[in-house]
N, C-alpha and C positions, 0 to 999 in steps of 0.2 A: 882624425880623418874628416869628419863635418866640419870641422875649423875649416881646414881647406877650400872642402866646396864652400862655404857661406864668404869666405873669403875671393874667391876667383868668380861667383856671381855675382859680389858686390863691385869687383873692377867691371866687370861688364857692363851691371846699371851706370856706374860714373865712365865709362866708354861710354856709351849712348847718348849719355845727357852729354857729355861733352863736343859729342859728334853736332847734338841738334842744335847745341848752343854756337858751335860753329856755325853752322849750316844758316843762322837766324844771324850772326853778324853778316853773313856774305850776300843775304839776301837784302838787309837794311844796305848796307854799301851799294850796291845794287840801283837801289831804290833812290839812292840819295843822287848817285850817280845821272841816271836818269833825269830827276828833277829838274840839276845841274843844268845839263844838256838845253830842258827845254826851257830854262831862265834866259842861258846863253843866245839860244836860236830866238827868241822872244825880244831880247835886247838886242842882237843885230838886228830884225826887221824892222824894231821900231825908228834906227835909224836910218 
């Protein structure tokens, strides 16, 4: 029976971490995206 639980808390902890480890790619893409953006608008103006 403890097998169990120790077991179905441990998928939770690796849910979580895998949630935030999503959650920190989506936010780098994001960010990178962004960047992007203002290289792009930066390079059009300067022409």
């Amino acid at each position: 029976m403890s097998s169990i639980i120790g077991r179905v808390i441990f998928y939770i902890l690796n849910y979580k971490n895998h949630q935030r480890q999503q959650h920190q790619k989506i936010k780098n893409f994001c960010q990178s995206i962004s960047t992007n953006q203002k290289l792009i608008l930066n390079t059009s103006i300067a022409k």
